[in-house]
C-alpha positions, 0 to 999 in steps of 0.5 A: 500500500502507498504510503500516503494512501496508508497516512490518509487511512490512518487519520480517517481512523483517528477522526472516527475514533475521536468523534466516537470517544466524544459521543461516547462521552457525551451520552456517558455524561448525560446518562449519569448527570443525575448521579451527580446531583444532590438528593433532595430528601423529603420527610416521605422519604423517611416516613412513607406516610407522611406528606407534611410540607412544612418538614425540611429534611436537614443534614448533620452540618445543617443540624449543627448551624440550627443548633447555634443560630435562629429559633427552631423546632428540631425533630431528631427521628430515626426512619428505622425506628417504631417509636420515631414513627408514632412520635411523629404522628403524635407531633404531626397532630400538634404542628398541624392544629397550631399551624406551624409552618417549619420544622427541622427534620434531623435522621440521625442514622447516618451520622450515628452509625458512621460516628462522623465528627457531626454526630459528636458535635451535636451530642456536645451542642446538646449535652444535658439534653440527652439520654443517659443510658445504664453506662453512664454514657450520654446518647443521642438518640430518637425520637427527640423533639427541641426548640432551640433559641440561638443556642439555647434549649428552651425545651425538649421531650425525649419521651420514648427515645430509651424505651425499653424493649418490652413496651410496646407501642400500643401499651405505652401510646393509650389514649390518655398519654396522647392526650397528655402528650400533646398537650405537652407539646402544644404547651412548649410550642405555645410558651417557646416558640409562638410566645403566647 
């Protein structure tokens, strides 16, 4: 073969090749682009059942600036747990009833498990607010409910986040501890949050 014919056939492969790379890269780019992208997580991501708009699902670095700034209500929930999804069924009556336009959803999963500095900063931000198990030891754990004015703790229920495992919830939840409970709630919310 001559070699210019042969110079000639090397550069139509060379073009091909690159046009077929860039298409390739192209369609790649495109087709992983939303894996790239940051979630946005609603609370029916957490709770299936739940639809309540005013819930803003939050990191642990969010979680921590809520903690030192503005006047919040935090919920610290874990999706895993059974107590957390009659907890908010059981506050999701009382937001609804006052009204209450946003609260702060905390999962604390991820950074429990991975035991990330976020999750130690937050059981700092929040010492003498938690639960103290049979170790001595304080625990962040779920549920938990805060209203936080730049800082400060003006309230918290931790009610059932240390239950122990042989109460169920049908037996602890009667008709009168809701009662009591959400008049708990309404209570705090009222004094701490709204100031009425």
């Amino acid at each position: 073969m001559n070699p210019r014919l042969k110079s000639r056939l090397r550069k139509i492969i060379y073009i091909i090749l690159f046009l077929a790379m860039a298409c390739a890269f192209v369609y790649l780019s495109e087709k992983y682009a939303s894996n790239s992208e940051r979630k946005i997580y609603k609370i029916n991501d957490y709770y299936s059942e739940n639809k309540n708009e005013y819930y803003e699902v939050i990191s642990g670095t969010k979680m921590i600036s809520l903690l030192r700034n503005g006047k919040n209500i935090i919920f610290i929930g874990s999706s895993s747990s059974i107590y957390s999804q009659k907890y908010i069924e059981e506050i999701d009556e009382v937001f609804n009833k006052l009204k209450i336009d946003k609260v702060y959803y905390y999962d604390l999963n991820n950074d429990k498990y991975q035991k990330n500095s976020n999750y130690y900063e937050i059981k700092e931000l929040l010492k003498g607010y938690l639960v103290t198990t049979d170790d001595s030891d304080t625990n962040l754990l779920a549920p938990s409910l805060y209203i936080i004015d730049n800082g400060k703790v003006l309230y918290y229920n931790i009610e059932t986040s240390a239950m122990k495992n042989n109460e169920t919830i049908e037996n602890y939840w009667s008709e009168e501890q809701e009662f009591i409970f959400q008049g708990e709630i309404t209570n705090a919310i009222n004094k701490y949050y709204l100031n009425k």
